[in-house]
N, C-alpha and C positions, 0 to 999 in steps of 0.2 A: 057497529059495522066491522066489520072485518073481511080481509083480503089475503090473498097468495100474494107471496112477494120474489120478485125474480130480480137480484142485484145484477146480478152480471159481472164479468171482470175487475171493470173496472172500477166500479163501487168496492171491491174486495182491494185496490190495489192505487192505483194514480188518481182517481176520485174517493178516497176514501171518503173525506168531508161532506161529500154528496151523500154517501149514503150514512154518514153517522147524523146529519141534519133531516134528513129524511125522515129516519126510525124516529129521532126525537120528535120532533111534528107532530107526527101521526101518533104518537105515546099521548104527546101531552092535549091532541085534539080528543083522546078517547077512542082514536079507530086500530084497532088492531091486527099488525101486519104477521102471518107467520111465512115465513124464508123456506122455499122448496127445499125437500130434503133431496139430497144427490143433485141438485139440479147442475148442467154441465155446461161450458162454453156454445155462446149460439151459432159463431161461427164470424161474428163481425169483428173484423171488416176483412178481413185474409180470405176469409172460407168461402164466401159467396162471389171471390175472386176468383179463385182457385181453381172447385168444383163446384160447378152445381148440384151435385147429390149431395154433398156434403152443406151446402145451403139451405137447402130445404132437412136434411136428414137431423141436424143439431138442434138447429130450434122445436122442430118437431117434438125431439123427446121430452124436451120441455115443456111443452102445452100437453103433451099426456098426463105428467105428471102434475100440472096444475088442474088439469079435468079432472082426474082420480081426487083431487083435495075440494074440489065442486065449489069455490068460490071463483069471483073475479082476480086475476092475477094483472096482480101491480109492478110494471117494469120501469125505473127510471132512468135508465139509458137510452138516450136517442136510438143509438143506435143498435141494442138488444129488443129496442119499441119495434124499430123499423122491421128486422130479422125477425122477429115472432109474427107480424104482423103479416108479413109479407108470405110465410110459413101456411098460417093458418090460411088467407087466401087463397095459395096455391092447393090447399087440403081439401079446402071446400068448393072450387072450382070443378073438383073431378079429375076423368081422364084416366087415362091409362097408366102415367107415368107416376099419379098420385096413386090408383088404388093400389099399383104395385108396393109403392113404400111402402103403405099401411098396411100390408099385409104382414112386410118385412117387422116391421114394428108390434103389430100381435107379436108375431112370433117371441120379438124379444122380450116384450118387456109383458105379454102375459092381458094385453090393451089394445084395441084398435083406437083410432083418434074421433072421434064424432061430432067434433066440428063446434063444441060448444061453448069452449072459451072465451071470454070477454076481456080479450087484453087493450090495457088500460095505461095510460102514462100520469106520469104524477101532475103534471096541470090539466090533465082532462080530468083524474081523479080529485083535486082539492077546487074545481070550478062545477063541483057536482053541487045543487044546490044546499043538499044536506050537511053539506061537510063548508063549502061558505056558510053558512049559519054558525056553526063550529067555530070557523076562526072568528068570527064576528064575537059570538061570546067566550072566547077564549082570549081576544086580545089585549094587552097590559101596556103597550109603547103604540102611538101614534108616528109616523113615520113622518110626519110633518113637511109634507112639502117635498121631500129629497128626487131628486129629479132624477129617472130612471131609464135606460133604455131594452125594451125587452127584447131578447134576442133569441129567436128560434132555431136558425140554423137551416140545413136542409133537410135532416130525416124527419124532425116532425111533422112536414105537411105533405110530404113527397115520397111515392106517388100521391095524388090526393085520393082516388077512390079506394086505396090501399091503409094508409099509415093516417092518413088525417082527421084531427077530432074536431079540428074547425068547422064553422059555416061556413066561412071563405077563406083556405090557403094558402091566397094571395095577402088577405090583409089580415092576419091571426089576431084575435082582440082577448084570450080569456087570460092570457099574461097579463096585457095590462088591467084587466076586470078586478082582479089578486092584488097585485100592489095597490090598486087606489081602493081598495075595501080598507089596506090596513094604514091608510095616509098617502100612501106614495105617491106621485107625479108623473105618471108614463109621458115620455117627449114622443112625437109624433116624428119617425124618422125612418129613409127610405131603404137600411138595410135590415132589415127584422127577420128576413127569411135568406140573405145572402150565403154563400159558401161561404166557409172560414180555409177549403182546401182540406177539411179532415184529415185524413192517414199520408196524404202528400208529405209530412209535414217534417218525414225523415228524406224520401227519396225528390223531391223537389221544395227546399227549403225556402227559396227567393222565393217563388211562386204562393207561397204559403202567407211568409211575409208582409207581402206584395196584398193579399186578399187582403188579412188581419188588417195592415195600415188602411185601408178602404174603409171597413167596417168602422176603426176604431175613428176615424176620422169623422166620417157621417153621426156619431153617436157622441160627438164634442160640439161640431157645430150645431147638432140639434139642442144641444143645453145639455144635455146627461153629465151629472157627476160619476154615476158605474155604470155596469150593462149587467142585466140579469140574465143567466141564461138554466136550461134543464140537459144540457149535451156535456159529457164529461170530455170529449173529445172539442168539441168550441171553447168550452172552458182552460184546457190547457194551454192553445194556440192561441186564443185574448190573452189568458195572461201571463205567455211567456215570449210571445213572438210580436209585442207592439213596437213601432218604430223608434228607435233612439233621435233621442234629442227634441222630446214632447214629452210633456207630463203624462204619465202611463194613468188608466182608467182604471182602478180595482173593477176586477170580474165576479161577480154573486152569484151564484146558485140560488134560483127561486127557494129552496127550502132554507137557506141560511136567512133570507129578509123574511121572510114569511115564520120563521122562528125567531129572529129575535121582535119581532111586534108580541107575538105569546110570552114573551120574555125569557126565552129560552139563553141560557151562556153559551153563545156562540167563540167565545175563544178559542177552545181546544181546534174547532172548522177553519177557524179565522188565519190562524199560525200557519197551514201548509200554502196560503195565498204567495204567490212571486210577488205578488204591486201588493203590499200590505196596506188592506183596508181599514183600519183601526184607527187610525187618524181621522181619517173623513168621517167614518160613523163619529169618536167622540165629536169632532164638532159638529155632528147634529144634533151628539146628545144622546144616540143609542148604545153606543160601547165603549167603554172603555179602555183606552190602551196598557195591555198587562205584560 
């Protein structure tokens, strides 16, 4: 198997552990990812503020160039998922406002866009059944029980007939499908798809705060020891922005639990966490503190 792979930003930068857990994964499942050449900023979360042509125009050149490479392209950013997603939508909709781009874009880049990309996020792609098979026999650690809370956030179901890979948006189930394939314990709890406040997080700080303590609180009394999440932007604001004076939650990226059951050495990932999880895992028994 093999995919186009579109990191984005912040897999290059504030999530690098996201995408250094990623590529390992997918290495060690046997699927092979290769990285858009030139591929450029999509535009999230500034861009599709800003301007609209430039929201539609950014992501844009990026599904060109993943159509030119004729595979499925693999984004693991919420929020580069969301901007391609929404991109290609508005391409294949029509209209006046789209043919114009496209025409724009021939021009440039030598390509019109054709509508035939199948952008993909990394838990719609490892809940493919081919590739659960994969982890199934690939996996070396039992996750025994550890009690998770899966957390989607708002770009990956929203809009739903836009960005969603779920059956139903409302109650997202192939997070928890994932963790209990490789042991894990999904809790049953009522924020999985809430805001965490995203890009707020500089210009309304409280307010941000304010969500995170919600979340993290809903995801203690449901039993959860961490929260799993696939958003580099949830990811930051869990685990940099939980309430003082409560035991903070380590926050996981689906590919760092989902690698170390393959038995992948998650350390090198583990070390840029704020709430260091290293503790918790050894006493499960999955890692060691180094």
């Amino acid at each position: 198997m093999r995919l186009s792979y579109y990191p984005g930003c912040s897999l290059h930068s504030t999530a690098a552990e996201f995408s250094a857990s990623t590529e390992a994964l997918f290495q060690a499942l046997g699927v092979e990812l290769r990285e858009l050449d030139d591929w450029c900023c999509c535009g999230a979360t500034s861009g599709h503020s800003l301007n609209g042509y430039l929201s539609h125009a950014l992501p844009l050149y990026n599904l060109v160039l993943a159509e030119a490479a004729g595979d499925d392209l693999l984004v693991p950013c919420a929020a580069c998922y969301n901007s391609l997603r929404a991109a290609h939508s508005f391409m294949t909709a029509g209209g006046e406002e789209a043919a114009d781009l496209n025409h724009q874009v021939a021009a440039a880049l030598g390509r019109a866009y054709q509508g035939q990309v199948r952008v993909r996020h990394v838990i719609d792609v490892l809940a493919d059944p081919g590739v659960e098979q994969l982890l199934k026999e690939h996996r070396r650690k039992d996750l025994a029980g550890f009690a998770l809370a899966s957390y989607y956030g708002c770009l990956l179901t929203r809009p739903p007939k836009v960005a969603s890979f779920e059956a139903n948006p409302e109650q997202p189930q192939l997070m928890d499908r994932l963790l209990t394939l490789v042991g894990g314990r999904p809790v049953a709890w009522s924020h999985k798809n809430e805001c965490c406040g995203a890009s707020l997080a500089i210009p309304q700080p409280r307010l941000v705060e304010e969500l995170v303590g919600k979340i993290v609180t809903a995801a203690r009394r449901a039993g959860a020891q961490a929260i799993v999440t696939a958003c580099p932007l949830c990811q930051t604001n869990l685990d940099s922005r939980q309430p003082a004076g409560s035991e903070a939650l380590p926050i996981f990226f689906i590919t760092e639990i989902l690698g170390l059951a393959v038995g992948l050495d998650a350390t090198p990932w583990l070390k840029k966490h704020l709430v260091d999880p290293r503790p918790l895992l050894q006493q499960q028994g999955l890692q060691a503190v180094s």
